[in-house]
ZAGUTOR-387163 format. One line per 10 residues: their letters; for each residue x, z, y of N, C-alpha, C, CB. Coordinates in nm, 2 decimals. Glycine has a CB too. Layout:
<nodes>
a> X Z Y X Z Y X Z Y X Z Y  ...
</nodes>
This chain:
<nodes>
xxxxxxxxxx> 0.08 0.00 -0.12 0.00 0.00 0.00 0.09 0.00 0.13 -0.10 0.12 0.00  0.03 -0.10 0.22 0.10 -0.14 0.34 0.08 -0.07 0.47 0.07 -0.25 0.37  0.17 0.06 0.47 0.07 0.13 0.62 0.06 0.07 0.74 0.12 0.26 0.67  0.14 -0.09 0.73 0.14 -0.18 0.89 0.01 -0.23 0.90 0.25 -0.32 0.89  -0.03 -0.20 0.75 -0.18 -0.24 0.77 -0.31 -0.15 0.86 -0.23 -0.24 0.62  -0.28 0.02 0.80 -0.33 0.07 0.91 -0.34 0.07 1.04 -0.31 0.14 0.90  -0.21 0.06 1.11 -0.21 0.04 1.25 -0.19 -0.05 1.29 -0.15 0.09 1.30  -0.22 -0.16 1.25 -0.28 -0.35 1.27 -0.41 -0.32 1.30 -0.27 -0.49 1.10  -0.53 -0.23 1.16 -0.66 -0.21 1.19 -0.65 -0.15 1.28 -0.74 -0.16 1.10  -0.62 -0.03 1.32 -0.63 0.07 1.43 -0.60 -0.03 1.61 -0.48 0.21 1.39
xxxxxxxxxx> -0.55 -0.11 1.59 -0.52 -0.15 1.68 -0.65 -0.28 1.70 -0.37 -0.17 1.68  -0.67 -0.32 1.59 -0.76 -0.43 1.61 -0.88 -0.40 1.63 -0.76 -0.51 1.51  -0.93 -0.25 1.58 -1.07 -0.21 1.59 -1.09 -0.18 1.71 -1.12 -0.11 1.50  -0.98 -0.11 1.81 -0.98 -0.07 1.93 -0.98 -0.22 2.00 -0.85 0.04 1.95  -0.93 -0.29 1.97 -0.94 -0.38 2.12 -1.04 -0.45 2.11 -0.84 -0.49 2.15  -1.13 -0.45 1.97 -1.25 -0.54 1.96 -1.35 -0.46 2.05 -1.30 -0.57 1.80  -1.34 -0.32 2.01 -1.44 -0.23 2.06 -1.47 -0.21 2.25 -1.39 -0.08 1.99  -1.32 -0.23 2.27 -1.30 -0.21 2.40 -1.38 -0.28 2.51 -1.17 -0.25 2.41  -1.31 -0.46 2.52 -1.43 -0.49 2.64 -1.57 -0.45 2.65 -1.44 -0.61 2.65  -1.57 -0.44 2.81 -1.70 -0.37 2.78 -1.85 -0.46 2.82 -1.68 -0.22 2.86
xxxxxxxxxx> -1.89 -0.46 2.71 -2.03 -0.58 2.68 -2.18 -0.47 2.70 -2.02 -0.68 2.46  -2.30 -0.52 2.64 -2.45 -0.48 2.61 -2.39 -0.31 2.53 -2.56 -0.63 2.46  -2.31 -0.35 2.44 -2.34 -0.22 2.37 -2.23 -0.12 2.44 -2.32 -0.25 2.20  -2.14 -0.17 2.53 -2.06 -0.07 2.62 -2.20 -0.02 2.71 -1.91 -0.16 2.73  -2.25 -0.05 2.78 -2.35 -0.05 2.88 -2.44 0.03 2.83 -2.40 -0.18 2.92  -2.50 0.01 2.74 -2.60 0.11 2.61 -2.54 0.26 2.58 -2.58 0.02 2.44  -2.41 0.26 2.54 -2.31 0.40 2.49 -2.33 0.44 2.63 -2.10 0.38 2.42  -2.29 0.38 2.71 -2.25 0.47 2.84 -2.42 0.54 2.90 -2.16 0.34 2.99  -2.51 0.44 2.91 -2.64 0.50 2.93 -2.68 0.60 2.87 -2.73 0.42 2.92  -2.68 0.61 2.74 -2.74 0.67 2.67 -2.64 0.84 2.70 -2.74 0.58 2.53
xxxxxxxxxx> -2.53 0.81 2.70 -2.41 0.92 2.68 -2.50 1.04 2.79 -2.21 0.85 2.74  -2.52 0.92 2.91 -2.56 1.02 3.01 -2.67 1.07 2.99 -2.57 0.99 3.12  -2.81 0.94 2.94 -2.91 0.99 2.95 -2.95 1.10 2.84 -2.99 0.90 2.96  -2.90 1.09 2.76 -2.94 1.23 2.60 -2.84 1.30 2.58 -2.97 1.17 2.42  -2.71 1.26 2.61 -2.59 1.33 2.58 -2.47 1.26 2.48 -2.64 1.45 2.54  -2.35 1.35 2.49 -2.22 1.26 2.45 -2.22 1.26 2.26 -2.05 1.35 2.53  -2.36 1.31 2.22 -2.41 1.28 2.09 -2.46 1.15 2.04 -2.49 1.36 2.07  -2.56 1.13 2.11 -2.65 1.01 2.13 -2.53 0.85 2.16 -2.78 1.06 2.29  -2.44 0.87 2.24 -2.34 0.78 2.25 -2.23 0.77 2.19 -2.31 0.78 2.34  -2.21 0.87 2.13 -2.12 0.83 2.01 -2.19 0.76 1.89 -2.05 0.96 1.95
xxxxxxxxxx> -2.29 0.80 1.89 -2.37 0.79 1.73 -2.39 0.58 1.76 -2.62 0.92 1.72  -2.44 0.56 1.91 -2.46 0.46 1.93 -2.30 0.33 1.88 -2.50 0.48 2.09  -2.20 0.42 1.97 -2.08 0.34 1.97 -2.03 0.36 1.79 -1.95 0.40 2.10  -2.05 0.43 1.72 -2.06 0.47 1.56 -2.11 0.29 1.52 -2.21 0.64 1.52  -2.28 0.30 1.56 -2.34 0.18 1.50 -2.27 0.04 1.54 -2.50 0.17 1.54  -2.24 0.03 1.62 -2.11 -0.09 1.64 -1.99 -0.10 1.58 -2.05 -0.08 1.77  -1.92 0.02 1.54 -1.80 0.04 1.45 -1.85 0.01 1.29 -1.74 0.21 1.47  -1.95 0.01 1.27 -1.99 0.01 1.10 -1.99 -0.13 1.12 -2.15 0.08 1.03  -2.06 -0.26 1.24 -2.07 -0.34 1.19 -1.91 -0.38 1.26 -2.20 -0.39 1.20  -1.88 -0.37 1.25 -1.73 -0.44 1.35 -1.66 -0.42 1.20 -1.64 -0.30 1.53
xxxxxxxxxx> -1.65 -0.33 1.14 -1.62 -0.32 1.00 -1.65 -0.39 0.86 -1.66 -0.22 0.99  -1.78 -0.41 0.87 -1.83 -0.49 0.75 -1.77 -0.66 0.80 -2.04 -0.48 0.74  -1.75 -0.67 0.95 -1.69 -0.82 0.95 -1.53 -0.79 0.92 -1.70 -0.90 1.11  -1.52 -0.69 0.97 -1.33 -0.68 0.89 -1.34 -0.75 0.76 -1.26 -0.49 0.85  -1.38 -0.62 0.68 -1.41 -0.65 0.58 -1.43 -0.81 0.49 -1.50 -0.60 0.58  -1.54 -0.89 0.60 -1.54 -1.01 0.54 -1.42 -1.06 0.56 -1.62 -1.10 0.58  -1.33 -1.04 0.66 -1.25 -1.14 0.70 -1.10 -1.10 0.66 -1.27 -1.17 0.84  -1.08 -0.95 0.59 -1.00 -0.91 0.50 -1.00 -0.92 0.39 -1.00 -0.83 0.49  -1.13 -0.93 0.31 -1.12 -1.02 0.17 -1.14 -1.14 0.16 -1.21 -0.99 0.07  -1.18 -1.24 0.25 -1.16 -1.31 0.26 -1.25 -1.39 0.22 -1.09 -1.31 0.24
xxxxxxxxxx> -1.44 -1.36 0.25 -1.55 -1.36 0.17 -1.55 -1.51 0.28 -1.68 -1.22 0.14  -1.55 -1.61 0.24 -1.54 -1.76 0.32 -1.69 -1.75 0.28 -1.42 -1.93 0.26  -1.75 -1.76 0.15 -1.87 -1.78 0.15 -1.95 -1.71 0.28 -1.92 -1.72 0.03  -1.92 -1.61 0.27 -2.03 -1.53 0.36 -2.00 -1.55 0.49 -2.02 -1.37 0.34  -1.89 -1.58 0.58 -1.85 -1.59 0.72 -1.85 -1.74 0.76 -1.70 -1.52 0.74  -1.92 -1.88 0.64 -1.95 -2.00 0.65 -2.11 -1.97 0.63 -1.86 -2.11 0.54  -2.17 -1.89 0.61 -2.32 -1.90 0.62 -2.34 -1.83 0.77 -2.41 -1.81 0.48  -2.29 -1.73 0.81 -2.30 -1.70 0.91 -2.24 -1.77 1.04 -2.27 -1.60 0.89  -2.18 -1.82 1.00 -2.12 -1.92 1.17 -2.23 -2.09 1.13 -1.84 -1.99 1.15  -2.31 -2.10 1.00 -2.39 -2.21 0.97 -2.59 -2.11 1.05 -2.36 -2.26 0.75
xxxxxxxxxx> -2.59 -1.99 1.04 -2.67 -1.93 1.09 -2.69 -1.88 1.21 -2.67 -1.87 1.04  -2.57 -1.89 1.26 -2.54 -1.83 1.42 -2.61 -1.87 1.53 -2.41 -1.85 1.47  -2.69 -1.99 1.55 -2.78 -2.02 1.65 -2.91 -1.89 1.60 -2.83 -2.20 1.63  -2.99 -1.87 1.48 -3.08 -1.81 1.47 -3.05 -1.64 1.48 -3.12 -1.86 1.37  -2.88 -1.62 1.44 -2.87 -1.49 1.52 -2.86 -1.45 1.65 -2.79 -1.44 1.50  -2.79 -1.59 1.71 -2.81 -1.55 1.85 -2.93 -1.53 1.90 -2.76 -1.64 1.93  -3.02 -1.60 1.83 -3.18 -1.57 1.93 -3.25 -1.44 1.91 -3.30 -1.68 1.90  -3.21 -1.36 1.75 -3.25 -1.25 1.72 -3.17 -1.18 1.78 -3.28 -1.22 1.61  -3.02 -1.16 1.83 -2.99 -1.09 1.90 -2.98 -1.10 2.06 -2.90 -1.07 1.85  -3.03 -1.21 2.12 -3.05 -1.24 2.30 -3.24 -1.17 2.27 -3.03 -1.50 2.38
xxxxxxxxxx> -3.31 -1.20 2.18 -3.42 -1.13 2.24 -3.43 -0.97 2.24 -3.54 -1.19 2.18  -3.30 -0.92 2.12 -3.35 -0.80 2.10 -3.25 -0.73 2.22 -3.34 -0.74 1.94  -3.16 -0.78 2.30 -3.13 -0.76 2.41 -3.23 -0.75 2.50 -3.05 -0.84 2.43  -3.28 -0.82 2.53 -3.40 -0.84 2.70 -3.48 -0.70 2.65 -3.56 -1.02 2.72  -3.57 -0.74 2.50 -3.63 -0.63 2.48 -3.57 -0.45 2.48 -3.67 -0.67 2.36  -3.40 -0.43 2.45 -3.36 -0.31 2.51 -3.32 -0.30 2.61 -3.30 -0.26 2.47  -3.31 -0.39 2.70 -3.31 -0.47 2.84 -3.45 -0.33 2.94 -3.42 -0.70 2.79  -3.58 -0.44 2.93 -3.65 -0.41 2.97 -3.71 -0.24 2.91 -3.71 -0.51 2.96  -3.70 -0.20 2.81 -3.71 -0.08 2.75 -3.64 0.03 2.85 -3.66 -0.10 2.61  -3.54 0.02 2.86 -3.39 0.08 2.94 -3.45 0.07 3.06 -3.23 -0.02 2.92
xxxxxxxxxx> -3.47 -0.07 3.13 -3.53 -0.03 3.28 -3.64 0.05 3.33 -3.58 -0.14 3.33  -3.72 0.05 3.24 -3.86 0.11 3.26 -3.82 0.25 3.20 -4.01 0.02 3.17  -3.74 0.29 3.14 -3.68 0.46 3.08 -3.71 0.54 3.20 -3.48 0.47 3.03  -3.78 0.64 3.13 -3.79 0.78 3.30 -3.71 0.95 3.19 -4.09 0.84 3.38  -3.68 0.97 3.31 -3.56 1.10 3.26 -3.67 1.17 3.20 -3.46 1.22 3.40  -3.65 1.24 3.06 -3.74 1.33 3.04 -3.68 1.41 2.90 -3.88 1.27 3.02  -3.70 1.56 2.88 -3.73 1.61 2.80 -3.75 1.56 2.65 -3.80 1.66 2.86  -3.64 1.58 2.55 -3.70 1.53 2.40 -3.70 1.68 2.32 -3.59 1.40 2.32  -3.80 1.69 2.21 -3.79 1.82 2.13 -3.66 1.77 2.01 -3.97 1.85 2.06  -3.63 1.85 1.95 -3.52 1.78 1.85 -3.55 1.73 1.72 -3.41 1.87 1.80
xxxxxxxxxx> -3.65 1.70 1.67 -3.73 1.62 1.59 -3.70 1.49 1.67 -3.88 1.66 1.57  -3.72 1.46 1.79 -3.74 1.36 1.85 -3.61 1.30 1.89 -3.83 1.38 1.96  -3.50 1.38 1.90 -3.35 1.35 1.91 -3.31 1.29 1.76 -3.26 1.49 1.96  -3.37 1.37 1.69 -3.28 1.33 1.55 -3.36 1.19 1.52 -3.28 1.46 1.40  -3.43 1.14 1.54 -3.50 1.00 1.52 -3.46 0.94 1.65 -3.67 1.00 1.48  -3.43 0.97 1.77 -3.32 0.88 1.84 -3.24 0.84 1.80 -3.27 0.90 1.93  -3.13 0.98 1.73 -3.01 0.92 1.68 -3.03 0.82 1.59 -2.93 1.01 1.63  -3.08 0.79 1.46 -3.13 0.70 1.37 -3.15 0.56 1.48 -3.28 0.76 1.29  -3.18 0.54 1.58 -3.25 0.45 1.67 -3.12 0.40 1.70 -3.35 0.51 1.79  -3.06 0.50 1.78 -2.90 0.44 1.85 -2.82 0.40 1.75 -2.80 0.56 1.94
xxxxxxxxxx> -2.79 0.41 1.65 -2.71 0.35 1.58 -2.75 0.26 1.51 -2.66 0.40 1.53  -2.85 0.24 1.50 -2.94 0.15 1.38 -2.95 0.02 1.53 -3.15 0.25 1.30  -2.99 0.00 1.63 -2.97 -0.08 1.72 -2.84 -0.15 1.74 -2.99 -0.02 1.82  -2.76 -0.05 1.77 -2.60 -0.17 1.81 -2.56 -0.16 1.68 -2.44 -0.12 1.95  -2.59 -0.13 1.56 -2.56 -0.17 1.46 -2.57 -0.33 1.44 -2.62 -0.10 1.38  -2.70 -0.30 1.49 -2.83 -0.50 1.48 -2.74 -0.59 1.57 -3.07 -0.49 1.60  -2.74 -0.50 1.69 -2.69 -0.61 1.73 -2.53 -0.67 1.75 -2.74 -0.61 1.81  -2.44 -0.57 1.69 -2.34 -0.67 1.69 -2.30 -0.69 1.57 -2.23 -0.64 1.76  -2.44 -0.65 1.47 -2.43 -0.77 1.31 -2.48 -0.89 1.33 -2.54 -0.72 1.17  -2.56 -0.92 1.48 -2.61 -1.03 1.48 -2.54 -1.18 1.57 -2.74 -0.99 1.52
xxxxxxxxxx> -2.44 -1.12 1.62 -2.34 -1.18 1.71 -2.22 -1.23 1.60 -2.28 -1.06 1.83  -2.25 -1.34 1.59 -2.14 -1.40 1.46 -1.98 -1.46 1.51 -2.24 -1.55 1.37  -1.97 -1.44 1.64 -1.86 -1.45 1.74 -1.78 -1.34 1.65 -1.90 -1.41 1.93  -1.82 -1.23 1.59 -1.75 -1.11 1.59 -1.67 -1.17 1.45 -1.85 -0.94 1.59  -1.75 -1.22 1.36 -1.68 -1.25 1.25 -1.51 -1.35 1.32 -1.80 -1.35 1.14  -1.57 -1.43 1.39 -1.47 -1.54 1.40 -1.33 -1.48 1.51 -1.55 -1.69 1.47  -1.40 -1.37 1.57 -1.28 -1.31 1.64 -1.19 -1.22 1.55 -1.33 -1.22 1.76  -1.24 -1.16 1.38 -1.18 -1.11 1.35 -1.08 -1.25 1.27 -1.25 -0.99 1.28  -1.14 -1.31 1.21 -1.05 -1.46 1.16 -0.93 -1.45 1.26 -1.15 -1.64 1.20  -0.98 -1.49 1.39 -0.84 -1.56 1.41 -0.74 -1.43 1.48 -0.86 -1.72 1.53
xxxxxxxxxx> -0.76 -1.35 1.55 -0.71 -1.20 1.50 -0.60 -1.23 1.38 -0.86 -1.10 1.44  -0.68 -1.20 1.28 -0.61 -1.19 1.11 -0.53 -1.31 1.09 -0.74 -1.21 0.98  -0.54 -1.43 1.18 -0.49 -1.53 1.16 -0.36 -1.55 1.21 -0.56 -1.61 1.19  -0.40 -1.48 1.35 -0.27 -1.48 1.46 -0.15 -1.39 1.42 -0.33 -1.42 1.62  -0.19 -1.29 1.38 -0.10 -1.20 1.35 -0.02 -1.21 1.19 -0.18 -1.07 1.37  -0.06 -1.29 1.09 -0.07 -1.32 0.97 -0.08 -1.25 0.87 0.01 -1.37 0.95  -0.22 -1.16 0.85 -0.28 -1.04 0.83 -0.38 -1.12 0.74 -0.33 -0.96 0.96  -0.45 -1.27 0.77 -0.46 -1.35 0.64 -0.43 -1.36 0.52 -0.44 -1.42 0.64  -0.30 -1.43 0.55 -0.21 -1.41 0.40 -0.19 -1.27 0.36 -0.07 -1.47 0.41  -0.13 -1.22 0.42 -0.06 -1.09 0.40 -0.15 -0.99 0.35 0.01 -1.05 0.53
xxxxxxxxxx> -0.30 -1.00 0.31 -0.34 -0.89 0.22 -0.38 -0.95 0.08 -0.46 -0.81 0.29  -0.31 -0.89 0.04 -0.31 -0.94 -0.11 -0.35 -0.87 -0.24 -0.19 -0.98 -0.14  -0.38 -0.75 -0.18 -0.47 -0.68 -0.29 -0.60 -0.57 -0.21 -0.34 -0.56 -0.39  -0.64 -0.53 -0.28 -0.81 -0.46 -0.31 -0.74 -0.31 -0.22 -0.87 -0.42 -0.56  -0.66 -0.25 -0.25 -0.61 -0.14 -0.18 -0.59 -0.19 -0.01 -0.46 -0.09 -0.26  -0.52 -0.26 -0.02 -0.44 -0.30 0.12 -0.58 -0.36 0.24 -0.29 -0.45 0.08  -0.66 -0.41 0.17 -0.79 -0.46 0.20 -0.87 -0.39 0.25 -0.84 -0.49 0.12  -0.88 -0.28 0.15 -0.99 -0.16 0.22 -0.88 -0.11 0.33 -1.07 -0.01 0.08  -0.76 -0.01 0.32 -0.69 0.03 0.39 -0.73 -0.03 0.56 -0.57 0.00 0.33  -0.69 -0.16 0.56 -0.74 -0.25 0.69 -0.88 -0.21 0.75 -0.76 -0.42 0.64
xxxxxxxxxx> -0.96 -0.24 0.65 -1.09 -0.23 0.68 -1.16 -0.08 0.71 -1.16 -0.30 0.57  -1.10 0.02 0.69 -1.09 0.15 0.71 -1.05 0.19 0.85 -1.02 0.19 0.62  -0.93 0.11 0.89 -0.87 0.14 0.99 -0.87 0.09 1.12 -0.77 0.14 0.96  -1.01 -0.04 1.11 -1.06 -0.11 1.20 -1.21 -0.07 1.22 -1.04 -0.24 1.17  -1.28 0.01 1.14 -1.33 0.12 1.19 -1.31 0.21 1.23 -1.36 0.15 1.17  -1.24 0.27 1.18 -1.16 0.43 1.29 -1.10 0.42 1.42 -1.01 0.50 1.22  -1.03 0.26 1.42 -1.01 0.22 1.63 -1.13 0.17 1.64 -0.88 0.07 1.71  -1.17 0.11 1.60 -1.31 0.14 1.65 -1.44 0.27 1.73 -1.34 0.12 1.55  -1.43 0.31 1.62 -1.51 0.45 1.65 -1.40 0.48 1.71 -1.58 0.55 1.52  -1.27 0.50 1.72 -1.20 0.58 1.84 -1.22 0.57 1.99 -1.08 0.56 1.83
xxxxxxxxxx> -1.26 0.43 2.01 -1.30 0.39 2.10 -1.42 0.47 2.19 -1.32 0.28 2.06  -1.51 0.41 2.08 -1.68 0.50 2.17 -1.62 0.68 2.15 -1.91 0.46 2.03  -1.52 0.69 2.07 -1.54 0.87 2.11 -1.46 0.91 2.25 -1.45 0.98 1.96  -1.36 0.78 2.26 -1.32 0.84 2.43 -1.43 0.80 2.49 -1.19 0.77 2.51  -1.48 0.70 2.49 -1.56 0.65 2.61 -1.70 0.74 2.58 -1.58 0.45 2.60  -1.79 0.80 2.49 -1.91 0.89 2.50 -1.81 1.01 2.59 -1.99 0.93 2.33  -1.68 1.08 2.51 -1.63 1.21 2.56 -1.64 1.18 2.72 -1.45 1.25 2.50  -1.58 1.07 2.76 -1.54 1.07 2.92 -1.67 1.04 2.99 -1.42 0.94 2.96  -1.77 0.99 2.92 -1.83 1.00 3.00 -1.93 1.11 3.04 -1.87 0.92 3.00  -1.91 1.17 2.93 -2.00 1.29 2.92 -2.00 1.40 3.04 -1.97 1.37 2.80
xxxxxxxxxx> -1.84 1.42 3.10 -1.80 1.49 3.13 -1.88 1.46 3.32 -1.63 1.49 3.08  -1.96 1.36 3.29 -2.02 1.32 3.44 -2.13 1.39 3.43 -2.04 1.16 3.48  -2.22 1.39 3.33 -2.35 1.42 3.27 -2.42 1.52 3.39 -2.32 1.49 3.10  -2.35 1.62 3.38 -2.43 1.73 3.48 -2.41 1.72 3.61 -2.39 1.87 3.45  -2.34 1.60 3.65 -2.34 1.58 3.82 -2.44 1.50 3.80 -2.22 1.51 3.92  -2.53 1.38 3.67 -2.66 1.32 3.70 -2.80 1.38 3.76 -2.68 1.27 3.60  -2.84 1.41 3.83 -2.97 1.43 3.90 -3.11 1.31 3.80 -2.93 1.37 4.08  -3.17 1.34 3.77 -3.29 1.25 3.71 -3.29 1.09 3.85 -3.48 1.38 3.71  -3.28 1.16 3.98 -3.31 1.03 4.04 -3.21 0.93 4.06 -3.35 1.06 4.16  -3.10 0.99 4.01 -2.96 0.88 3.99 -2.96 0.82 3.86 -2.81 0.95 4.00
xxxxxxxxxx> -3.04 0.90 3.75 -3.04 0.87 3.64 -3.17 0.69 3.61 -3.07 1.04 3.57  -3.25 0.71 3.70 -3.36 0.63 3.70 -3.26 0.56 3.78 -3.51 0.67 3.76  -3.21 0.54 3.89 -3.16 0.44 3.87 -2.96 0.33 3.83 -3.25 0.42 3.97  -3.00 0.43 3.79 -2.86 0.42 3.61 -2.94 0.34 3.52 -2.81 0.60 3.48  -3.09 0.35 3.50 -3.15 0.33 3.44 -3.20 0.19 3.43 -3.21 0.41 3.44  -3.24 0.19 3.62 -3.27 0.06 3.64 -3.17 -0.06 3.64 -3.33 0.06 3.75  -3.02 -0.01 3.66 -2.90 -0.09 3.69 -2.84 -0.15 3.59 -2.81 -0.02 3.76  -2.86 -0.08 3.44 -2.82 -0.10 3.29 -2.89 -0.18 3.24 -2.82 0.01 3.20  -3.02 -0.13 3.23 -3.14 -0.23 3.18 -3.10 -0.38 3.20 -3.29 -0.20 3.28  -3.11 -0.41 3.38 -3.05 -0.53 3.39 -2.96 -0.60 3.33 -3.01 -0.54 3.47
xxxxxxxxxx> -2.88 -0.56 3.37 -2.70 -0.59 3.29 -2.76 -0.58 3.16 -2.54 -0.46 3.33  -2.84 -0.56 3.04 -2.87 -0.58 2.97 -2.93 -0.69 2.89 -2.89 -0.51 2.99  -3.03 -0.74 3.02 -3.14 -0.79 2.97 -3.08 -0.91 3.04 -3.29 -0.73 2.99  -2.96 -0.94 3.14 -2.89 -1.06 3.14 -2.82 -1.11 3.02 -2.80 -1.05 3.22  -2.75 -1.01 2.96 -2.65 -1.00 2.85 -2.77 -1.10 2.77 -2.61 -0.82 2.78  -2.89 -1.03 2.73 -2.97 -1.15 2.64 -3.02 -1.24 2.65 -3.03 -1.14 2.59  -3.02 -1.26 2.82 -3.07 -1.40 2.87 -2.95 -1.55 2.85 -3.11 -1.36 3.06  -2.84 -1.42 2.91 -2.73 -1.54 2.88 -2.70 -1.60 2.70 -2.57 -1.48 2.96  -2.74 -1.48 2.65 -2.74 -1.54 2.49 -2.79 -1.70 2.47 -2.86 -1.44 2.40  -2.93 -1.60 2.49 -3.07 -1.72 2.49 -3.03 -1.88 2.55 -3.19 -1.64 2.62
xxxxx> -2.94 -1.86 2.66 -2.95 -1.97 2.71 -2.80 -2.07 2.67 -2.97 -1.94 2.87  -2.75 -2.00 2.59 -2.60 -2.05 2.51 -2.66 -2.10 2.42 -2.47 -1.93 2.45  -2.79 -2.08 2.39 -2.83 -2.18 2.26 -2.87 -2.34 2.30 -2.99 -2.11 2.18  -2.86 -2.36 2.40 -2.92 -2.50 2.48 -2.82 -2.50 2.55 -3.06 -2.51 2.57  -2.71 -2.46 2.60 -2.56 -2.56 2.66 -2.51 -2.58 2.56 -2.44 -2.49 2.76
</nodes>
C-alpha cells in the first residue's frame, strides 16, 4: 500500500471541495441558519458523493462514468431544477425556532440534498478523470487496497473542507440577528437559484 496515495486523495478531495459553488453557498447558509451541525452534515453529503466519483475513477469503472457523461444532459436538468427549487425555498426561509425531532430530520434533509446534487453534476466525475490523469494516479493504482486507500482519502479532504468552512463560520453565528439572517437568506437563495438557472441554460448553448 501506497501512502502517496493518501495524500494525492487528501489533497484532491480538498481542492475539489474547495471552490466555492450552490453547495458552498448552502453549508454556509445553513451553518448560520441552524448551526455548525446542520453545515457540516450538509458539506458531509457532498463528500460522500465527491467519493463514490473517486471511486469510479479509481477503479476505473469506464462503464459507469461512459453512462453518466452519455446521461449528463438529463442530470443537468434534475440538478439546475432542484437548484431553483432550493433556490426559491432558501429565499422565502424565515428565522425560526425548530424542536429536535425537527432538526434531526433536517439533518437527513442536508445531506441527502447536496448529496443529490453533486451526484447529479457529472462534471465531477470528469474532473476526477483528468485530475487522476494529470497526476498519473490512472495508471498508478493497481490494486483493490491502494484503490480504496485513494478513495478514502478524497473523502476525508473532502469532508475536511466543510469542517473548516461550517467551524469558521460558525464562529459568526451569534453576531446574526434574524433580520440579517432574512436577508442572508434572501441573498443565498439567489445565488442559488442562478446556480440552476445557469445549469438549465448550459443545456441549449
Amino acid at each position: 500500500m501506497d501512502f502517496n496515495f493518501l495524500v494525492s486523495g487528501l489533497i484532491i478531495g480538498f481542492s475539489i471541495a474547495a471552490p466555492v459553488g450552490p453547495i458552498g453557498v448552502l453549508c454556509i447558509r445553513r451553518t448560520l441558519a441552524e448551526g455548525r451541525l446542520h453545515g457540516l452534515v450538509s458539506g458531509l453529503g457532498a463528500a460522500t458523493a465527491d467519493a463514490i466519483y473517486g471511486c469510479i475513477a479509481a477503479f476505473g469503472l469506464t462503464f459507469i462514468s461512459d453512462t453518466l457523461a452519455q446521461q449528463q444532459a438529463w442530470l443537468r436538468l434534475l440538478g439546475g431544477a432542484f437548484l431553483i427549487f432550493l433556490g426559491v425555498k432558501t429565499l422565502l426561509a424565515k428565522p425560526s425556532e425548530k424542536s429536535p425531532l425537527e432538526k434531526r430530520i433536517g439533518l437527513l434533509g442536508a445531506y441527502g440534498s447536496t448529496f443529490f446534487l453533486t451526484l447529479t453534476n457529472p462534471l465531477t466525475i470528469l474532473s476526477f478523470a483528468a485530475i487522476f490523469a494529470g497526476i498519473g494516479l490512472g495508471s498508478a493504482v493497481a490494486d483493490y487496497s491502494s484503490a480504496t486507500l485513494l478513495v478514502f482519502s478524497v473523502f476525508t479532504g473532502s469532508a475536511l473542507w466543510w469542517l473548516i468552512l461550517s467551524g469558521t463560520v460558525s464562529l459568526l453565528r451569534k453576531k446574526v440577528t434574524p433580520k440579517v439572517l432574512r436577508w442572508i437568506n434572501r441573498f443565498s437563495g439567489a445565488i442559488i437559484m442562478s446556480f440552476g438557472v445557469f445549469v438549465l441554460i448550459s443545456l441549449f448553448v
